[in-house]
DRENDOGU-23613 format. One record per residue (C-alpha): residue number from 1; z negated, x negated, y negated. Coordinates in pm, 1 decimal. Each point is the difference from the previous one (the first is absolute). Layout:
N
@num = NUM	zz = Z	xx = X	yy = Y
...
***
This chain:
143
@num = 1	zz = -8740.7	xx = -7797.1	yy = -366.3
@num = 2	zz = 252.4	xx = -138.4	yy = -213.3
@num = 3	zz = 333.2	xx = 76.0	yy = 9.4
@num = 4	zz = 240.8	xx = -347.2	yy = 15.1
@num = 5	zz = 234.8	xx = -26.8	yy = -284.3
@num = 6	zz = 329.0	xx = 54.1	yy = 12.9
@num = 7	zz = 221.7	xx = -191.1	yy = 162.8
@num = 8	zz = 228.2	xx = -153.8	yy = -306.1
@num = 9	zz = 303.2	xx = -37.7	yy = 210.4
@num = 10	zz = -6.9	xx = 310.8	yy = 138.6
@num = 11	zz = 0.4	xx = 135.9	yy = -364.5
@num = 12	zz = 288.7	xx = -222.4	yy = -87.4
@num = 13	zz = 217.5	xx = 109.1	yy = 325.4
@num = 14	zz = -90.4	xx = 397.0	yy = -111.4
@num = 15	zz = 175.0	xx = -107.1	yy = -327.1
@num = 16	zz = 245.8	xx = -189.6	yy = 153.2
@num = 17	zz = 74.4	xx = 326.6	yy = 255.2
@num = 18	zz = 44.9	xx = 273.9	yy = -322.3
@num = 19	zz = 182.1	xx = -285.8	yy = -200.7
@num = 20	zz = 285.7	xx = 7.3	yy = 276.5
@num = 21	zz = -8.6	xx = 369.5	yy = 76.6
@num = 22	zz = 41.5	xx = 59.5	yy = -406.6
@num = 23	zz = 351.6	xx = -299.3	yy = 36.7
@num = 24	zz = 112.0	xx = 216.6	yy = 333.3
@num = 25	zz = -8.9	xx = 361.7	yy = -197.8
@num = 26	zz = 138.8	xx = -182.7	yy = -273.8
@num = 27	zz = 272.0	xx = -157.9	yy = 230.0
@num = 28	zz = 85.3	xx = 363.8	yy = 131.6
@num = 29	zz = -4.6	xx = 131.0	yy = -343.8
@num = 30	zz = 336.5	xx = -282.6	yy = -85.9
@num = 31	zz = 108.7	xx = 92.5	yy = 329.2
@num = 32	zz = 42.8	xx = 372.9	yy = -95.1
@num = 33	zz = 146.8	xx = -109.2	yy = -327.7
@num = 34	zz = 256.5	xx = -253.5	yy = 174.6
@num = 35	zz = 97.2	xx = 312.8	yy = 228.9
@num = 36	zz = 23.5	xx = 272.4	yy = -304.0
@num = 37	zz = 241.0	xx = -240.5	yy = -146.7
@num = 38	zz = 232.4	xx = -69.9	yy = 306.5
@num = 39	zz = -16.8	xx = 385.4	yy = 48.0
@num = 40	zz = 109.6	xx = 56.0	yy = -391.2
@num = 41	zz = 286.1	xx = -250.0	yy = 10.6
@num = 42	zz = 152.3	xx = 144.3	yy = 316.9
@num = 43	zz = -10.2	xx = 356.3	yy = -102.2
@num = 44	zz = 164.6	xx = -158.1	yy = -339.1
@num = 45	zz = 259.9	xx = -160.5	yy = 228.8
@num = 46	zz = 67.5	xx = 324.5	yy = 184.3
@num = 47	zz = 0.5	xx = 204.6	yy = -281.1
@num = 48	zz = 317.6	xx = -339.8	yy = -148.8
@num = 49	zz = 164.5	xx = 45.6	yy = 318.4
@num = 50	zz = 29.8	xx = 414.3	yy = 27.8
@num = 51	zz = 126.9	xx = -43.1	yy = -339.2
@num = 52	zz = 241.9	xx = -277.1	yy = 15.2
@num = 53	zz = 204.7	xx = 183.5	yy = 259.2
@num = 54	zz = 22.0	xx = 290.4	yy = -206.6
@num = 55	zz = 131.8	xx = -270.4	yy = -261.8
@num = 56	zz = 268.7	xx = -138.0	yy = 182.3
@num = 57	zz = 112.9	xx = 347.3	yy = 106.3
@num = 58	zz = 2.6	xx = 121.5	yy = -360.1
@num = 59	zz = 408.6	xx = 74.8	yy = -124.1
@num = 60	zz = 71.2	xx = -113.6	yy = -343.3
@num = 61	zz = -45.8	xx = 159.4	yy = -303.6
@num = 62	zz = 306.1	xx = 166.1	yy = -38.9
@num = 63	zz = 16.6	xx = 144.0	yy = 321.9
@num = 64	zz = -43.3	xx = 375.0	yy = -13.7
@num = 65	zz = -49.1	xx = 40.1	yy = 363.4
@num = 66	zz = -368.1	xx = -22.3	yy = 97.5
@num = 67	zz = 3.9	xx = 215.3	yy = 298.5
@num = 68	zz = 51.1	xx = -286.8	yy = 228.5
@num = 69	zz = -318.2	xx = -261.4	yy = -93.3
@num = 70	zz = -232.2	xx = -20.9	yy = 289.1
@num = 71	zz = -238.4	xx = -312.6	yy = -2.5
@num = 72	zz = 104.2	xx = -230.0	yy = 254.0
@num = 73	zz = -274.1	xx = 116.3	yy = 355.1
@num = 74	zz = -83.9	xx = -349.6	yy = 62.7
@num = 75	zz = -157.5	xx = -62.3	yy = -319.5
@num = 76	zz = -160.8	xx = 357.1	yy = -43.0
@num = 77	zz = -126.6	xx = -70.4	yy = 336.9
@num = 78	zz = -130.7	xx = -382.3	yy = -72.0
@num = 79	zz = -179.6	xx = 145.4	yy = -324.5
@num = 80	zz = -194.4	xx = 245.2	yy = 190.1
@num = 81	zz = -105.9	xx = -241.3	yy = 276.4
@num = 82	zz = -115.3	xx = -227.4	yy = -312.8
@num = 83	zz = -173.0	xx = 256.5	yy = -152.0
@num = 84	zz = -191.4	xx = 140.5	yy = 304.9
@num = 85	zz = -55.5	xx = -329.7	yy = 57.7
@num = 86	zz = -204.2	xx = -98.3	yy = -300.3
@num = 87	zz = -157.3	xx = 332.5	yy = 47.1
@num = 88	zz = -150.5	xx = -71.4	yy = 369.8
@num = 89	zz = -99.8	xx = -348.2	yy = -133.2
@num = 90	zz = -219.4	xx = 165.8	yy = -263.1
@num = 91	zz = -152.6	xx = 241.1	yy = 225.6
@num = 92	zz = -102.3	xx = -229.2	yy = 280.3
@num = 93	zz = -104.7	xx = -307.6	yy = -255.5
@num = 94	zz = -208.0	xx = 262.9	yy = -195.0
@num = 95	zz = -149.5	xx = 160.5	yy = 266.2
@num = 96	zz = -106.4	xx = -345.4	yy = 170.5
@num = 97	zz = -141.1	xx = -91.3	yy = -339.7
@num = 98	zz = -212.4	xx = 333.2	yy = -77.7
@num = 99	zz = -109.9	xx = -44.8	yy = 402.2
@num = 100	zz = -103.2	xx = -348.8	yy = -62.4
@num = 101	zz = -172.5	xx = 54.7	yy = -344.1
@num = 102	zz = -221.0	xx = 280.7	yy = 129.9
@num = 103	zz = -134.0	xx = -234.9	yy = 281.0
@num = 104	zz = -33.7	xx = -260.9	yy = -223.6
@num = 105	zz = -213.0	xx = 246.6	yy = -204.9
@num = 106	zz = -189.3	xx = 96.9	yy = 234.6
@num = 107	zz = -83.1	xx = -352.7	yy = 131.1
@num = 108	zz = -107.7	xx = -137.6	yy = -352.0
@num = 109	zz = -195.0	xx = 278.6	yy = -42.4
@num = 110	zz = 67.7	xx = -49.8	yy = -377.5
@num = 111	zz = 223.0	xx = 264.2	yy = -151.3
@num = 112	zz = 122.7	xx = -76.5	yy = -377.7
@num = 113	zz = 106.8	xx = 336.0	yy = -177.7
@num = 114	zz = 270.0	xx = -185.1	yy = -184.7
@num = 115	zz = 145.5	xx = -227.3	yy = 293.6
@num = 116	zz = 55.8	xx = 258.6	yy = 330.8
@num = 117	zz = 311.9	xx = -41.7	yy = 237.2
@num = 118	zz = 130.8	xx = 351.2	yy = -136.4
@num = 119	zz = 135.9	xx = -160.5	yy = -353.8
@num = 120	zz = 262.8	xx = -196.8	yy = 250.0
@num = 121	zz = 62.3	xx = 250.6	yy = 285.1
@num = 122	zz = 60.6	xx = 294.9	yy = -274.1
@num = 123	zz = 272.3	xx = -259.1	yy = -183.2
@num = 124	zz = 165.6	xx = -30.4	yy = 345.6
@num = 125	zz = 1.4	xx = 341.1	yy = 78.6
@num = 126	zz = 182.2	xx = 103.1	yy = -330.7
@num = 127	zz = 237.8	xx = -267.1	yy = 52.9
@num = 128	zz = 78.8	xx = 157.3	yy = 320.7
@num = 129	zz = 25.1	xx = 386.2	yy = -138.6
@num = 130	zz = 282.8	xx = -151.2	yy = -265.1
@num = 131	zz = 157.4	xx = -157.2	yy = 290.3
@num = 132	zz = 71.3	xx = 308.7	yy = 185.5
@num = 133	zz = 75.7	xx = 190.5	yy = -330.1
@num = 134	zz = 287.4	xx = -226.8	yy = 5.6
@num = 135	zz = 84.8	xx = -7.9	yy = 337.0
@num = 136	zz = 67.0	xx = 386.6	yy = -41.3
@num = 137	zz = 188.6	xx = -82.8	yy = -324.4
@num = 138	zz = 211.4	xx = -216.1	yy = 209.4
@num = 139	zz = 61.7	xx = 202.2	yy = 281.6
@num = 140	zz = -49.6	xx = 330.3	yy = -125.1
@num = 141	zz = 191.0	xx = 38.5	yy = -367.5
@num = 142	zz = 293.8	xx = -139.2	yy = 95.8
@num = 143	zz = 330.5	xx = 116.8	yy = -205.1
***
């Protein structure tokens, strides 16, 4: 018995089927980038706001008394919400990333040594450890 050749279009729809699972990972990939980036510039914000309100409470130069500079509550408190915001942001975008690249993995059944989900999910997670290094900075060495 021969076997019947194979069918040409089903070849070109298994093609077609990798070809847009390879765009979607790379889709998630810019997602997780986009994300990271958001996250950086508001923990930069909140790190501009706990600072300016420490600016505009600052005396002049020639003032000897110091004992009486507290930053201004509303911004210390604005700066931390920033912060921890960016911070949650990383966790939950990297975490849906590393979840989604290990499926994806598993599904191509293809695994590249130098192209794995961990690359991404490990730059997130750092991100996210400076982020709450400075959130204690902020709310923890406060003069």
């Amino acid at each position: 018995m021969d076997d019947p050749a194979p069918d040409p279009q089903l070849a070109a729809m298994q093609v077609l089927t990798e070809l847009s699972m390879q765009r979607s990972y790379m889709n998630t990939e810019r997602t997780l980038a986009v994300w990271t980036r958001t996250a950086l510039s508001l923990m930069i914000f909140g790190i501009a706001v706990d600072r300016f309100g420490e600016l505009m409470r600052h005396p002049p130069w020639h003032v000897s008394d110091r004992s009486a500079i507290w930053p201004h509550l509303l911004s210390a408190v604005g700066g931390g919400v920033l912060v921890a915001l960016g911070v949650v942001i990383l966790l939950a975008t990297g975490i849906r990333f590393l979840l989604y690249g290990l499926r994806w993995q598993r599904e191509i059944q293809r695994h590249v040594w130098y192209h794995t989900p961990w690359l991404a999910f490990g730059f997130a997670m750092a991100m996210a450890a400076v982020g709450v290094m400075v959130l204690v900075a902020i709310c923890v060495f406060r003069q």
